[in-house]
N, C-alpha and C positions, 0 to 999 in steps of 0.2 A: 675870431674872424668877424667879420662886418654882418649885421643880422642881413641887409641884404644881399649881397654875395653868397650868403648860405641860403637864404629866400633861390635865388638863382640857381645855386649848387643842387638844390634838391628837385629841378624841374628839369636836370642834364644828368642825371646819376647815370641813367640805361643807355647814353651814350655811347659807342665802340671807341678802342683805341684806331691812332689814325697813325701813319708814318709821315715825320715831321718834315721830310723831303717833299710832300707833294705837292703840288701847287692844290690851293681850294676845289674840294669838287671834282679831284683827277685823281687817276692809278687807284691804289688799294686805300686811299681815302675819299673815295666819294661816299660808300654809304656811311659811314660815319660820319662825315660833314654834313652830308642832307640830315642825319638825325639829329645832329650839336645846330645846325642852323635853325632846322624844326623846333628844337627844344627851347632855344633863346629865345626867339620868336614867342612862345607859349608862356616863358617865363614874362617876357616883356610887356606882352597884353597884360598877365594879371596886376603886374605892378604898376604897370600907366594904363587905365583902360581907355582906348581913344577918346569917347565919350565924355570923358573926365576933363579935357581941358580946354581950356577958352584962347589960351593962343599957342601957337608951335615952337615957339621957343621954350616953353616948360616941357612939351614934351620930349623935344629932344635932348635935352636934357634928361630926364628922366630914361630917358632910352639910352644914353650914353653910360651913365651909370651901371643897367645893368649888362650891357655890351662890357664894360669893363670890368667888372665883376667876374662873368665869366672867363674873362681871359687871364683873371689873376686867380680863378683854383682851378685853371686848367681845363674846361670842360669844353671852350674852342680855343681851336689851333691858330694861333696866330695869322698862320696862311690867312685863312679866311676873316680877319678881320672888315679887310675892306667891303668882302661879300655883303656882311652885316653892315657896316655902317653905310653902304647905299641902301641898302634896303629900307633903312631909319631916314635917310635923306630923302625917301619917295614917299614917305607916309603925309597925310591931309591933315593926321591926327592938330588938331587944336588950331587951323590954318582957316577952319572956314571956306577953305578953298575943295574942288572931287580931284582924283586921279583919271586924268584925262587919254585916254587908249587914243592911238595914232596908226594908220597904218595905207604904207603906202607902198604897192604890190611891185612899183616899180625901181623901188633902191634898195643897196645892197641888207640893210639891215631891216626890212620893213613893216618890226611892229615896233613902236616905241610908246612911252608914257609920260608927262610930264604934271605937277601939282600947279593947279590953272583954276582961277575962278568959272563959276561955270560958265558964265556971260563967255570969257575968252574960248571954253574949248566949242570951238568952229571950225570947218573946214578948211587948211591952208595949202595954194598950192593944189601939189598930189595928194595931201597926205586928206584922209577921210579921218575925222576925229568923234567918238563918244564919251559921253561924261559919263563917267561909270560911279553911282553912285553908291550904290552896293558895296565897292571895294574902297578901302582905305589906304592899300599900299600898290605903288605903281609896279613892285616888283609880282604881285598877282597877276594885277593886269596885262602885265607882257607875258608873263609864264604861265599863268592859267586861262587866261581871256583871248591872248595873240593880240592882243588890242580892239577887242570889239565887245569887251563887259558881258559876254555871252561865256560862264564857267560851264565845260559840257561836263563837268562830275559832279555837278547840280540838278536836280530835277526839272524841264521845260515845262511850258503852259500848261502844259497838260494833265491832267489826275493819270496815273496807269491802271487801268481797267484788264481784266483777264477772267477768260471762260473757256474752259476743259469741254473740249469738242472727241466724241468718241468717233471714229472714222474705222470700218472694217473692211479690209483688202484682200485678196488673193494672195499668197505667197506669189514670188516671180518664180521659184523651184516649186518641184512637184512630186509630191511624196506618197509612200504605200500606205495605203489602210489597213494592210495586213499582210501577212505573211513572212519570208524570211530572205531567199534568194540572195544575190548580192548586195543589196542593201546597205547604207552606209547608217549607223545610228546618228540621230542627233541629239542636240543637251536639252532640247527645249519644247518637247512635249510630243513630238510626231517621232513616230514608231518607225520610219525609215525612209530615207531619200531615192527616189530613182535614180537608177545607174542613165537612164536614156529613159526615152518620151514610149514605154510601153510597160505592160501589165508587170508588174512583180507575182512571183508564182502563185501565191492564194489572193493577193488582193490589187488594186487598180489603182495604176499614179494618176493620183490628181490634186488639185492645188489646195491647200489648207489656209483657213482664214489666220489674217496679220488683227490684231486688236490694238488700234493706235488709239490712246487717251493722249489727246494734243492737247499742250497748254498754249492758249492765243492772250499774246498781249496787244493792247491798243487802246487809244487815247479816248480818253473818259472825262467828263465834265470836272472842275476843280468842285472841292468839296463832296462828293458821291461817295465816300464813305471810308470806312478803315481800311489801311493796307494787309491783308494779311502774311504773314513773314514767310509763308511757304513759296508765297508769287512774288513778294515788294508789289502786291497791286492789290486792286479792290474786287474782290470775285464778282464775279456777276453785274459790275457796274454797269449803266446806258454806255454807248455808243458815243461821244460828239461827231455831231457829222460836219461842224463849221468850216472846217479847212477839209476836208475831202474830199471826193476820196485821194486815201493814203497809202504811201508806199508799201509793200509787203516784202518783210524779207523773212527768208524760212532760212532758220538755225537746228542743227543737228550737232547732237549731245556726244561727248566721248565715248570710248569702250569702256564697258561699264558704270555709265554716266545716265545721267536721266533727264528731261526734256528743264527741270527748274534748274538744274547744274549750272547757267551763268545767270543767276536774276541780277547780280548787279550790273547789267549790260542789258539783257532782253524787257524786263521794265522798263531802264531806266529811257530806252525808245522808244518807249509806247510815250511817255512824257514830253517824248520832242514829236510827237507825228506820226509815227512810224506803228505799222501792225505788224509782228514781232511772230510768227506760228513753231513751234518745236514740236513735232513729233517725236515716240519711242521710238526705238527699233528694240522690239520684242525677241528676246535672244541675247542681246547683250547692253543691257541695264545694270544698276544697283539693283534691282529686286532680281534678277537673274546671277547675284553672287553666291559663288565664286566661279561656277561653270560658265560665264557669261565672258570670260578670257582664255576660256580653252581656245586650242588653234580649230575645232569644229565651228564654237559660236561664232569667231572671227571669219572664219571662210564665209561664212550661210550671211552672215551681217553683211560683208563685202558686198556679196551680189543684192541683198534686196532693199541695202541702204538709201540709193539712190530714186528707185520705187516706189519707197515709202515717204519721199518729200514730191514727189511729183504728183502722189495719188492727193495730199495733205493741202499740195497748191494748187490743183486743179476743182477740190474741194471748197474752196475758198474763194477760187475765181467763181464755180457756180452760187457759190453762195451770196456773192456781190449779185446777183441777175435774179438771186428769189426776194420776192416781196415780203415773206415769212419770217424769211431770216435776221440776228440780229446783226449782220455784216454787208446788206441789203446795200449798195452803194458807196460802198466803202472802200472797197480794194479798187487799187488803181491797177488796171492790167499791164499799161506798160512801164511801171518803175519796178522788178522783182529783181530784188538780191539773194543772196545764198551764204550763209556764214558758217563755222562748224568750230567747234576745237580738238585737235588732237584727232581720232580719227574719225569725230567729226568735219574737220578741216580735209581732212582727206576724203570724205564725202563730198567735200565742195568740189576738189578737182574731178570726182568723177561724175558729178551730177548736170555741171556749169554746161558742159556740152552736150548736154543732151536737148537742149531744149534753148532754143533762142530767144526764149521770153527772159531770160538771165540778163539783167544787166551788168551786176556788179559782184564781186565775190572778195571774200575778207577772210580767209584759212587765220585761222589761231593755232598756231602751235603742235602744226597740221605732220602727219605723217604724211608721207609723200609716195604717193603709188608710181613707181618706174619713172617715167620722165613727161609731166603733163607742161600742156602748154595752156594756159590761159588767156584767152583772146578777147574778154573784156575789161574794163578798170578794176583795179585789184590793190588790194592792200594787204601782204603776208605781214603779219607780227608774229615772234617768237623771243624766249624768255632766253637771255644769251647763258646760264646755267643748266638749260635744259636737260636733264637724264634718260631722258623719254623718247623721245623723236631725236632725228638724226639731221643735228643742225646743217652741217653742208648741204643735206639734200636738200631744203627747204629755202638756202640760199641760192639754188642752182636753181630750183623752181620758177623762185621770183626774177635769176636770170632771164630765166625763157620766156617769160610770160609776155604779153604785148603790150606796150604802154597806151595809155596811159600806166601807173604802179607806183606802188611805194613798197616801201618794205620801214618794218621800226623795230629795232632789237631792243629791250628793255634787259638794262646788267642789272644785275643780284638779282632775275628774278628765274623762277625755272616753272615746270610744266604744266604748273595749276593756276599762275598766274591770271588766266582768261578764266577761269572758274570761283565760283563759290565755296568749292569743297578743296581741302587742304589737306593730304595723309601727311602725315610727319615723315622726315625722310629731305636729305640735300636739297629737295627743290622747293620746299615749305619749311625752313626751320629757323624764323624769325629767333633773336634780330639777327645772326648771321645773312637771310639772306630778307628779301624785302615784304614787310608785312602783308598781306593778303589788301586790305586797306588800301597802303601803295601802292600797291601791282596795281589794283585795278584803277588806281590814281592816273594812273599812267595810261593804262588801256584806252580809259573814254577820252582821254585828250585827244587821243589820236584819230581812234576807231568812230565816234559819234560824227565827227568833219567830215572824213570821207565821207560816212554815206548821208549825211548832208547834202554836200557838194556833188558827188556825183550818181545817186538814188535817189534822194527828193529835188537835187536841182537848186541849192540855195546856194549861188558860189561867193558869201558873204561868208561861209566859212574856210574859203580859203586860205586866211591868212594862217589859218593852222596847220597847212599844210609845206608850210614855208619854213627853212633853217631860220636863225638855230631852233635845236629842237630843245625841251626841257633836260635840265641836269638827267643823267641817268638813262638818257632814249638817246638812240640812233638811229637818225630819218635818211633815208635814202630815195632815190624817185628818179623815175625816166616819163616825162611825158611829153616827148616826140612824138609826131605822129607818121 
């Protein structure tokens, strides 16, 4: 065999079978192709590295080569040849010339890309053009940029700064200090629940302290120091105040989950702007396993879930008004989202309405309490393998909800997709189903736009929020008003 064909062969091995019926990127061959596409692609850098060539005719060339290679030991499916070979047609590589993002909000296809000197990419028309110099293939920049050279699964301006704020609350229930009576026990430290708002036989209901260690993210000077890998941020970093003050959205952790459970999301917005607060809910954490999914710690969680993000944001808004503090001007009161996963996400729908300081709401992969209506801009995502939560409801959800809305289904992925953490098990069991990596490949494409556009107010990332959507995501949206 050809050394390089076998150079290639070995950069497609972990590849899946794919059914030779499907079109590129469709039916029971799309993850497979996204990984034989991914993989040529990874083969084809090492063999032509763009940098390497002084004009575009050697390197397409050189890209042809191992395009064909590939297709002669089998490792892409012919379907997708042409995929590939546009993809080589949009590269800059050895051109001299950027991958020029295009986008014009008012036709039917409107992000495009074309390989243009830089002098040329200018404004034409409708269409709003940037040179995107960063990227090299114009198939990124319509799939990962929307056409505006802004990658949101890249780090923004900003360094991610984070500091663990202790906040102590009241329980919203109210428990015995002693004695026996009817008393209901709980899993997490209080000796008994009141049946009703009066004395239990030997001892006195009253309210027992919540001990929230909140992790806060938020935007920190470039250079300010090491990330540490428990946050994706820099502890204890300064503050930047330059663009401030900034939006605040408060995210709530799964059942049995803990407030760093998505850092590749709650960082990665403290880098675009964004102060990012996660509270626990104390009862049902990782450090409360395995009684932290009894049907007791789930009841007791239900009610003071929503409590504990109010007490965390109102905490936060006083915090912007003291001089002492290091969030002193920082929080903008009227941009506040609410985000959750799983039945953090179900935290959103019962939280959103309690409080009209909510702007925006973003459920991951959210359990769905009875039939909620959300009456602000909203974006539900769910993993269309999900085992976990009960996909129709969550689709019936995003029915009801009030547009503005989107909704984005992400296939092969299931319930952890919007997390960090991964059990093995159908909804995490690469490569059948899509790497952790992926998942959240997908997540910020979506999820950082939104609360761009409609949380901080930059509707330059609109174009992300426009068909088609990336291979693999299904975008839907009502925004009537």
């Amino acid at each position: 065999m050809h050394a390089f064909a076998l150079a290639v062969l070995g950069g497609l091995l972990f590849a899946m079978p794919a059914r030779a019926d499907d079109a590129c990127l469709a039916g029971a061959s799309l993850l497979p192709d996204q990984r034989q596409l991914a993989a040529l692609r990874t083969a084809t850098d090492a063999a032509c590295p763009c940098a390497s060539f002084t004009n575009r005719r050697g390197y397409q060339r050189c890209a042809r080569h191992a395009l064909h290679a590939a297709l002669d030991v089998g490792t892409l499916r012919a379907a997708c040849k042409r995929t590939a070979t546009a993809t080589n047609a949009g590269a800059t590589c050895g051109s001299g010339k950027v991958a020029c993002g295009g986008v014009d909000t008012g036709a039917k296809h409107p992000v495009s890309c074309k390989v243009r000197a830089a002098s040329d990419c200018e404004d034409r028309h409708n269409t709003d053009a940037t040179a995107c110099t960063d990227e090299t293939h114009c198939a990124d920049v319509v799939q990962w940029t929307a056409g505006t050279c802004v990658d949101p699964r890249q780090r923004g301006p900003f360094a991610a700064g984070v500091r663990v704020i202790t906040y102590t609350k009241p329980t919203v229930q109210k428990f015995c200090s002693g004695g026996t009576g009817t008393c209901t026990a709980m899993p997490f430290g209080a000796n008994c629940r009141c049946a009703a708002d009066t004395d239990c036989q030997s001892g006195t209901c009253a309210p027992h302290d919540r001990v929230l260690d909140t992790s806060i993210w938020y935007p920190a000077p470039r250079g300010s120091g090491t990330n540490n890998p428990t946050y994706a941020a820099i502890v204890d970093a300064p503050l930047d105040p330059s663009r401030g003050p900034y939006p605040l959205l408060m995210f709530s952790h799964g059942s049995c989950g803990d407030p760093n459970q998505s850092i590749f999301f709650t960082a990665l917005l403290a880098s675009y702007g964004f102060i990012v607060a996660a509270p626990p809910h104390p009862g049902n954490t990782l450090a409360d396993f395995p009684r932290c999914g009894s049907p007791a710690a789930q009841t007791s969680s239900f009610l003071e879930r929503p409590q504990d993000i109010l007490f965390v944001m109102n905490a936060l808004l006083a915090a912007d008004a003291d001089p002492s503090s290091p969030f002193f001007g920082a929080v903008d009161e009227t941009r506040i989202g609410m985000s959750g996963h799983s039945f953090g996400g179900l935290t959103v729908y019962t939280t959103v309405p309690l409080d009209p300081r909510f702007k925006v709401a973003l459920p991951m992969a959210p359990a769905v309490p009875g039939t909620p209506v959300l009456d602000v801009p909203s974006m539900t995502m769910l993993g269309q393998i999900d085992s976990v939560v009960d996909l129709p409801s969550i689709r019936t959800a995003y029915a009801d909800a009030l547009p503005p809305k989107y909704l984005v289904e992400i296939a092969n992925a299931g319930h952890f997709a919007f997390s960090n953490l991964c059990f093995p098990g159908p909804d995490c069991a690469p490569p059948a189903t899509l790497t952790q990596r992926e998942a959240h490949d997908a997540v910020l494409r979506y999820a950082v736009p939104f609360l761009e556009v409609y949380l901080a107010g930059d509707s330059s990332f609109l174009p992300f929020l426009s068909p088609p959507p990336i291979p693999g995501a299904l975008l839907a949206s009502d925004l009537s008003h």
